[in-house]
FIKOLZA-565122 format. One record per residue: x, y, z negated of N, C-alpha, C, O in turn. Coordinates in steps of 0.1 Angstrom, whole numbers, plus 5000, padded with zeros to 4 digits. Atoms other than C-alpha are relative to their C-alpha. Layout:
REM FIKOLZA-565122
XYZXYZXYZXYZ...
END
This chain:
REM FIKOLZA-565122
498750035006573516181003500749905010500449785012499250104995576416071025500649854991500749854979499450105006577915711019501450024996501849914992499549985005580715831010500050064988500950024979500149925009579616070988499449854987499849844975500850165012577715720965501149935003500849824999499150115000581115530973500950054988501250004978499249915011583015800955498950024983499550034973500549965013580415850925499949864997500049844985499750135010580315460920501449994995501750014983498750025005583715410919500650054987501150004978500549845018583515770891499649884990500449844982500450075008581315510874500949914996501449934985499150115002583415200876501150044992501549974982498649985004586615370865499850084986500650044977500750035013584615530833499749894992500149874980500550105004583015210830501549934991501549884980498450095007586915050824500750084993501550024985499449895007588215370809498949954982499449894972500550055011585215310780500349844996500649844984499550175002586014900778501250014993501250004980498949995010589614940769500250094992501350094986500049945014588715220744499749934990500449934980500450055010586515010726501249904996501749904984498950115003589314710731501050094986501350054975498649985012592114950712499550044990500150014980500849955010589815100690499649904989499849924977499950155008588914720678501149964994501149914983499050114996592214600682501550124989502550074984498549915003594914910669499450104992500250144984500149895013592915180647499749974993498749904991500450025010593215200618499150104991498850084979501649965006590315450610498949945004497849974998501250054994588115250630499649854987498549814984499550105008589614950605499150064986498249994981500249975012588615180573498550045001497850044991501250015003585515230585498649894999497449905000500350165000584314880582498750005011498950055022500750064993581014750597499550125010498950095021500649904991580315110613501550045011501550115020499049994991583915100629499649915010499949955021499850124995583214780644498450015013498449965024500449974995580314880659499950135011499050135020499749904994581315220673500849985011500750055021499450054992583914990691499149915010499549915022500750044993581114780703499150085008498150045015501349894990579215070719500850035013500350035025499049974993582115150735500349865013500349885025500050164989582614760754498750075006498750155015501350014995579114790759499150145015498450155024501049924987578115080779501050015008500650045020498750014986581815040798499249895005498649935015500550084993580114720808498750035009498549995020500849914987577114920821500050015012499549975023500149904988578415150839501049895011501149945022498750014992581514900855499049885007498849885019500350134988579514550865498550035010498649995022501049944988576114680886500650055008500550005019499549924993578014910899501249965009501550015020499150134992580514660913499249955013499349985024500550074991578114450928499250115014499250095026500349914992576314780942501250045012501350015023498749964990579414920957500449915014500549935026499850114990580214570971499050015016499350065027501049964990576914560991500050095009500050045021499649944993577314871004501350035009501450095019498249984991581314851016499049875014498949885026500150134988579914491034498650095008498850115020501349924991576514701048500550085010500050105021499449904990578614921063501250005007501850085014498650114989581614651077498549995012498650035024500150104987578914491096498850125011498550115023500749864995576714851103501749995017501249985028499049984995580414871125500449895009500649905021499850094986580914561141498750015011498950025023501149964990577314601155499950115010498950125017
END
């Protein structure tokens, strides 16, 4: 697997990862079926933060690593 090809499928990740976050957010925050379903709304919203946080912060610091591994792969 080129590095590109794992730059592009983290990033996939990351932008899922923030795509699920502010579902949960409006989901908590603006529906009101999520509202009527009481303690099982509230948690459907929290599944939702939760695996966006997954997939968005590893995958950050991963990514990072790799962009800086392959700055100084280049100055060398």
């Amino acid at each position: 697997m080129t590095d590109s090809k794992l730059i592009l499928i983290l990033k996939t990740c990351i932008s899922i990862g923030i795509c699920l976050i502010l579902l949960g957010i409006y989901l908590h925050n603006f529906s009101e079926t999520i509202e009527n379903m009481g303690v099982n709304g509230i948690v459907i919203s929290a599944i939702c933060v939760a695996v966006g946080m997954v997939l968005s912060l590893p995958t950050k610091m991963y990514l990072t690593f790799v962009l800086v591994k392959r700055e100084t792969d280049k100055q060398v």
